[in-house]
C-alpha positions as a printed NumPy array, in Angstrom:
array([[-12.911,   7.9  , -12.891],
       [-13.477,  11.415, -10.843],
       [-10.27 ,  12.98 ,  -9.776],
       [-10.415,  15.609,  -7.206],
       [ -8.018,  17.782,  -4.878],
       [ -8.348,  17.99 ,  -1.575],
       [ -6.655,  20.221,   0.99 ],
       [ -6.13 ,  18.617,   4.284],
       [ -3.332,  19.851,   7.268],
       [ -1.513,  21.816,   4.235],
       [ -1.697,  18.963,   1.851],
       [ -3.014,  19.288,  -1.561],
       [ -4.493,  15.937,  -1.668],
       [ -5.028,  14.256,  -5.12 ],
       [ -8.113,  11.474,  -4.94 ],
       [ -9.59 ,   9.206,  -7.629],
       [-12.747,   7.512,  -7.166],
       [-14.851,   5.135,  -9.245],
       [-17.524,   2.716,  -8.615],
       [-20.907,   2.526,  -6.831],
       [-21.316,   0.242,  -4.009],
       [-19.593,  -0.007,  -0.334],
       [-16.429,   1.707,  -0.086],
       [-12.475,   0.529,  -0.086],
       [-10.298,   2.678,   0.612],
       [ -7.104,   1.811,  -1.784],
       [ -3.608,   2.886,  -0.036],
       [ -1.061,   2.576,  -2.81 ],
       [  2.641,   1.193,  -3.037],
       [  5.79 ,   3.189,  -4.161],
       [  4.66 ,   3.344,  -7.502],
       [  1.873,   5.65 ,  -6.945],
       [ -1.722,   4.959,  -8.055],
       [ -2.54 ,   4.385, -11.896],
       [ -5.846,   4.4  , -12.406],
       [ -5.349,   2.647, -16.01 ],
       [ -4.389,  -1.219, -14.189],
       [ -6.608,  -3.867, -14.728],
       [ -7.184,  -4.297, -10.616],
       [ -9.185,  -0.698, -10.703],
       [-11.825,  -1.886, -12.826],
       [-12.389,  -5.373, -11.088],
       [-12.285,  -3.833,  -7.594],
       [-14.823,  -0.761,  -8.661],
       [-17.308,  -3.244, -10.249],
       [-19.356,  -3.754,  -7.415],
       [-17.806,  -1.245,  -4.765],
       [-17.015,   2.486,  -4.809],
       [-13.186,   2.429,  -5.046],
       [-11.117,   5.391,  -3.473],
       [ -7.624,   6.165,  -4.246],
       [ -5.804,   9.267,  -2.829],
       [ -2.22 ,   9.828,  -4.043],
       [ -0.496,   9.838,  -0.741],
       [  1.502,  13.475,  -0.032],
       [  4.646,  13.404,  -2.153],
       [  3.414,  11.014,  -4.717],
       [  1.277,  11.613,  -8.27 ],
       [  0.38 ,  14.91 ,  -8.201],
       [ -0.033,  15.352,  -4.405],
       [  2.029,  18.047,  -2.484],
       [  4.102,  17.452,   0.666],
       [  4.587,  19.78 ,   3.642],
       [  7.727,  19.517,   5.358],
       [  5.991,  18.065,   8.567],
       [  5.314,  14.615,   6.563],
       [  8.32 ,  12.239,   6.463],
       [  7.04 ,   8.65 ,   7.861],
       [  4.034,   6.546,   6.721],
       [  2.487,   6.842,  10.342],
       [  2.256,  11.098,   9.291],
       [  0.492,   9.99 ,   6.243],
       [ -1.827,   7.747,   7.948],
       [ -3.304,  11.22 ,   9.729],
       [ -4.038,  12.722,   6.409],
       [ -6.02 ,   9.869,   5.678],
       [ -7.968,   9.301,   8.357],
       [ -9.34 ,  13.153,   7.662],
       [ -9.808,  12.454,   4.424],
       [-12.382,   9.793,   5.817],
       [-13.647,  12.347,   8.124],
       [-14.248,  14.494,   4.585],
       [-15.812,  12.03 ,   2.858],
       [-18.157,  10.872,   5.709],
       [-16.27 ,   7.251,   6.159],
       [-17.611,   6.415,   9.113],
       [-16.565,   2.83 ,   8.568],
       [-14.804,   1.814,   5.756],
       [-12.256,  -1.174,   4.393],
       [ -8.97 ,  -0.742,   3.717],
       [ -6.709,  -2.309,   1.163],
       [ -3.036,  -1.343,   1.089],
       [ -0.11 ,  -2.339,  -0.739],
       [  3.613,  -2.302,   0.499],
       [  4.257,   0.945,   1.52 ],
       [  0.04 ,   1.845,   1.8  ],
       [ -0.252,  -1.529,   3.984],
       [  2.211,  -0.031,   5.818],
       [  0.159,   3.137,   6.403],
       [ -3.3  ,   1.293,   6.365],
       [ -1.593,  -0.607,   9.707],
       [ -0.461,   2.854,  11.372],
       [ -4.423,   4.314,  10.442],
       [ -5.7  ,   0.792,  12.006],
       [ -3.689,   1.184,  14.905],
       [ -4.899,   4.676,  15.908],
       [ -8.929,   4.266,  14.728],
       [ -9.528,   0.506,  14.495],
       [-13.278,   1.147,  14.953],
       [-12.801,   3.28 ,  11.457],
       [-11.594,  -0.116,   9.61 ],
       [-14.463,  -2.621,   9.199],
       [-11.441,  -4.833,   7.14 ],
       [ -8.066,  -5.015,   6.386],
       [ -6.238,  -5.66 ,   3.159],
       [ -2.281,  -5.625,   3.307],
       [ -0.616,  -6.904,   0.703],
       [  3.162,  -7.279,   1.321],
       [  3.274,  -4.707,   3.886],
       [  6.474,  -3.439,   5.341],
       [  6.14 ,  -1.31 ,   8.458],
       [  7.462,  -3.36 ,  11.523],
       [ 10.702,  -5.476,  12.643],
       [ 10.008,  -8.86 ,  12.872],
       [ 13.78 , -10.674,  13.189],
       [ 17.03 ,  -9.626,  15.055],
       [ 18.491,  -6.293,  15.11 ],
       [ 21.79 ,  -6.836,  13.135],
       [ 19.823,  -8.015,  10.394],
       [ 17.394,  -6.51 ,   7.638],
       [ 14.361,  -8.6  ,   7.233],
       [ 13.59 ,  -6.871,   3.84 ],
       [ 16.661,  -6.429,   1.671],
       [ 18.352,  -2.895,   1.234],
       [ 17.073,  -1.794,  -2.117],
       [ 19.134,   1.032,  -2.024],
       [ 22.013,  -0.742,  -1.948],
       [ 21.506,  -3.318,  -4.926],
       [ 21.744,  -2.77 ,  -8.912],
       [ 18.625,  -1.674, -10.688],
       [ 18.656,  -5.27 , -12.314],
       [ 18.81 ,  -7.174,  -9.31 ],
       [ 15.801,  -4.871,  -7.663],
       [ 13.78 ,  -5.651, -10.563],
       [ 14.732,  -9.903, -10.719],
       [ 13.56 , -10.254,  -7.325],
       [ 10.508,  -7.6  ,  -7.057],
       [  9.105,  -9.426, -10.086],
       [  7.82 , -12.936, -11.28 ],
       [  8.028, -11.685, -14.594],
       [ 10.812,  -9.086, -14.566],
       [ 10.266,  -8.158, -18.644],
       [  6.476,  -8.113, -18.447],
       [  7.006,  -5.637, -15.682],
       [  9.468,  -3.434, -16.505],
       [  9.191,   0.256, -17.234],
       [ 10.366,   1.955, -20.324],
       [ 11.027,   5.419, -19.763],
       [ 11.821,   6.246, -23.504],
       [  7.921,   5.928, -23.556],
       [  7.015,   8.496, -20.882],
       [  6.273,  11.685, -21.133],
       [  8.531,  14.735, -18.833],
       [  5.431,  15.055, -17.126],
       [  4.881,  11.146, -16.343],
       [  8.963,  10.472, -16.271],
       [  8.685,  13.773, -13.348],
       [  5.801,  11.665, -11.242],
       [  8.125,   8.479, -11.094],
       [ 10.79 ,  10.289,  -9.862],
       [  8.97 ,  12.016,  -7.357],
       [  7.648,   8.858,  -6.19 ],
       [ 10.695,   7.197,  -5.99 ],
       [ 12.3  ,  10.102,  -3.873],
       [  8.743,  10.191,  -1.317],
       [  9.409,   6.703,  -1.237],
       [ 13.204,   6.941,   0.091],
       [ 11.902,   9.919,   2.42 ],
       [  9.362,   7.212,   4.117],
       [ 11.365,   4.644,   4.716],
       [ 14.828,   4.644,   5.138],
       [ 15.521,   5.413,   8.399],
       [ 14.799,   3.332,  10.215],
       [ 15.054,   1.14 ,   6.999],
       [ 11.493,  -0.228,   6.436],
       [  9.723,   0.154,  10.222],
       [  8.075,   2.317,  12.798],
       [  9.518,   0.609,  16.178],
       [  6.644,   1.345,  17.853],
       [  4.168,   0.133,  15.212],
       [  4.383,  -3.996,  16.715],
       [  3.622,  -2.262,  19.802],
       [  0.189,  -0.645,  18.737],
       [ -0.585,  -3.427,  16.264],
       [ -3.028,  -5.479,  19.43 ],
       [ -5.617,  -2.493,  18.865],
       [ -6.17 ,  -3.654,  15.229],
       [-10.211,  -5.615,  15.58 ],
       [-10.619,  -5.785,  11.946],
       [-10.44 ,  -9.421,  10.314],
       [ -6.984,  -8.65 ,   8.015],
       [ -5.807, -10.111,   5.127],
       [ -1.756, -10.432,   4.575],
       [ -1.557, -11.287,   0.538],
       [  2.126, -11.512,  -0.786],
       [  3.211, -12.87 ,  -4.338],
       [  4.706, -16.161,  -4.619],
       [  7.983, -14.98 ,  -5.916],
       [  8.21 , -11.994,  -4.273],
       [ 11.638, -11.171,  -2.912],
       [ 11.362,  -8.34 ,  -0.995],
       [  8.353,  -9.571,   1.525],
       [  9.765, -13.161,   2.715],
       [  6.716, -15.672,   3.432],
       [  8.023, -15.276,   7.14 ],
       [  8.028, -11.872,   7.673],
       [  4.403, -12.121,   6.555],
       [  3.618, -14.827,   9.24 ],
       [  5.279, -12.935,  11.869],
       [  3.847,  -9.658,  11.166],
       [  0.538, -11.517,  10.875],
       [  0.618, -12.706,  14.421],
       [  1.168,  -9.228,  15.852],
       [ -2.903,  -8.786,  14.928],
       [ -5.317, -10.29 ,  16.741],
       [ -7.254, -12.022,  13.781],
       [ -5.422, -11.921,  10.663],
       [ -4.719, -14.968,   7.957],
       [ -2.363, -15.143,   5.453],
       [ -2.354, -16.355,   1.618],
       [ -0.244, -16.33 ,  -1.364],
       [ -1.02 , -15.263,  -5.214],
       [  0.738, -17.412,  -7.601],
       [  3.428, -16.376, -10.449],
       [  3.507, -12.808,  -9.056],
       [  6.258, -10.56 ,  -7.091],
       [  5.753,  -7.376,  -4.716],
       [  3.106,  -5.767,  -6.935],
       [  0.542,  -8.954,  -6.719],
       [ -2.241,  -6.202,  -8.131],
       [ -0.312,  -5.033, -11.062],
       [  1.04 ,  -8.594, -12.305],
       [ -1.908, -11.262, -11.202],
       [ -4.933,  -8.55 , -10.865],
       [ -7.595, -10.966, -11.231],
       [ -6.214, -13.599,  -8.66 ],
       [ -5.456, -10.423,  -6.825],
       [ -9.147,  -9.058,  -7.384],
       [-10.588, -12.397,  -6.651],
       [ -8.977, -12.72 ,  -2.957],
       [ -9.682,  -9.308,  -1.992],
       [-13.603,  -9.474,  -3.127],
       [-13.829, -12.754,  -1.453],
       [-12.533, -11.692,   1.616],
       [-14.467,  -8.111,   1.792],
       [-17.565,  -9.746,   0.623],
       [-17.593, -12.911,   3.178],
       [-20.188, -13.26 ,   5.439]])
């Protein structure tokens, strides 16, 4: 695993990359990007994997200009331009398959496919409801019973952490509630570009995931011209962190079809 720094519009841009073989651009969630989960390793096997730490998460600065996903998607389209991506696919979970829409959107001959695995990023129902509940508005306990299939598996013990790692979550989790709360979990004008996206996509959401309803999927799904849908079994919002070889398995299969 190489980790570099890149600077791009002001950003210090951190990137990991691993792997030989043809490129994915990985676009992670809220969490930030670990390279230590079991997904890296099945997903660099057989392609080169790239990971950058959007701005305001891991160890990435962020400008004051930067405060909505579709910002973010800008930074990494030059980082494509940097790292001579003339085509490349694209795999990006929740908040990254948000941003992996907004790059598709804007360069869709850039994105030969498309990953996005329980994406949020557009409104799909009517206005005086949320389609994807208010997380900031819900105990820690009840986040963590309905993000997870296996809550204790997956939770986080921050008596284990270092200042330095316990420092990175909160700065994630604070870039994360920068991105996305107002409007709460969409760009309005995102369903609007969406028709301009030509790469085959994707949508993956865990079976028991309770933030990323099975019809939200479908009816962000139909906003693309050629996009399918599938499910991963006994796993939440974070399909990659609690199934990552059913998760590894649909994503090669799809990338690597003929």
């Amino acid at each position: 695993m190489q980790r570099q720094v890149i600077a791009i519009a002001g950003v210090e841009l951190e990137v990991f990359e691993v792997g030989e073989g043809p490129p994915i651009l990985f676009l992670h969630n809220g969490g930030g990007f670990e390279p230590e989960h079991e997904f890296v390793g099945l997903l660099s096997a057989r392609h080169r994997l790239i990971a950058p730490s959007h701005p305001g998460f891991g160890r990435s600065s962020l400008p004051d200009w930067i405060d909505t996903p579709d910002d973010i998607s800008y930074v990494h389209l030059e980082l494509m331009d940097r790292l001579g991506l003339a085509q490349v696919d694209i795999v990006g979970c929740s908040t990254g398959g948000w941003i992996a829409a907004e790059l598709a959107s804007k360069s869709p001959e850039r994105v030969r496919r498309l990953v996005l695995v329980a994406p949020e990023g557009v409104k799909t129902g009517p206005t005086d409801r949320l389609d994807i509940p208010d997380i900031y508005a819900m105990p820690a306990d009840e986040l963590e019973r309905i993000s997870c299939h296996d809550p204790a598996r997956m939770r986080i013990d921050p008596s284990q952490m270092t200042d330095e790692q316990l420092g990175v979550l909160m700065r994630n989790r604070e870039t994360t509630a920068l991105l996305v709360w107002e409007p709460y979990m969409h760009n309005p004008k995102l369903r609007h570009r969406l028709h301009r996206v030509i790469a085959p996509t994707l949508f993956l959401r865990g079976e028991s995931d309770g933030l990323i309803s099975a019809e939200y999927i479908t009816a962000y799904a139909r906003l693309l011209a050629n996009a399918r849908t599938a499910t991963i079994a006994a796993a939440g919002h974070a399909p990659h962190v609690e199934q990552p070889e059913a998760f590894a398995r649909a994503v090669l299969q799809f990338l690597e079809a003929v």
